[in-house]
C-alpha positions, 0 to 999 in steps of 0.5 A: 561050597563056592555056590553058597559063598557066592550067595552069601556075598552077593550085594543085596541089602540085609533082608533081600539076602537073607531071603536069597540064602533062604531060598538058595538053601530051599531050592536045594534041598528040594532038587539035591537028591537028583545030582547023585554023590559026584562032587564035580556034578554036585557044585555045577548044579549047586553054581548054576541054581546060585547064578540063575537066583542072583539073576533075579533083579534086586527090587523083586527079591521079596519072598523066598518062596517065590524066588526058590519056586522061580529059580527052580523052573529056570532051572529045569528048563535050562536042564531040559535044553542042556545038560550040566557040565562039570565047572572044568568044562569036561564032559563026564560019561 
């Protein structure tokens, strides 16, 4: 998927990624259920949830914990404000 490639190619240095991977994988695992089975759906929130971890700045990537607990707030008050549209800029409803 081009949300988990985008993480894996980010340039932080080895332990910084590896703890970024973490936490991306964690964090959606945790919130996957509640994006239904819709592709399109799937990889917006997949790509929003990847864009808001490698916001974080490099220096304080040091617990993936944290940064998963971090992103996921970002998250659900992005997703209170707006919701997600599909990558194509469609909406669908």
């Amino acid at each position: 998927m081009k949300a988990r490639e985008l993480v894996a190619s980010a340039s932080y240095g080895p332990e910084a990624l590896k703890i970024v991977c973490q936490a991306f994988d964690a964090a959606w695992n945790d919130i996957a259920a509640n994006f239904g089975d819709d592709p399109v759906i799937i990889e917006a929130a997949r790509l929003k949830l990847a864009n808001i971890i490698l916001s974080f700045p490099h220096d304080k990537i040091r617990d993936a914990e944290q940064v998963k607990r971090s992103a996921l707030q970002i998250l659900a008050l992005q997703y209170r404000t707006a919701p997600v549209s599909p990558p194509d800029g469609s909406r669908q409803g």
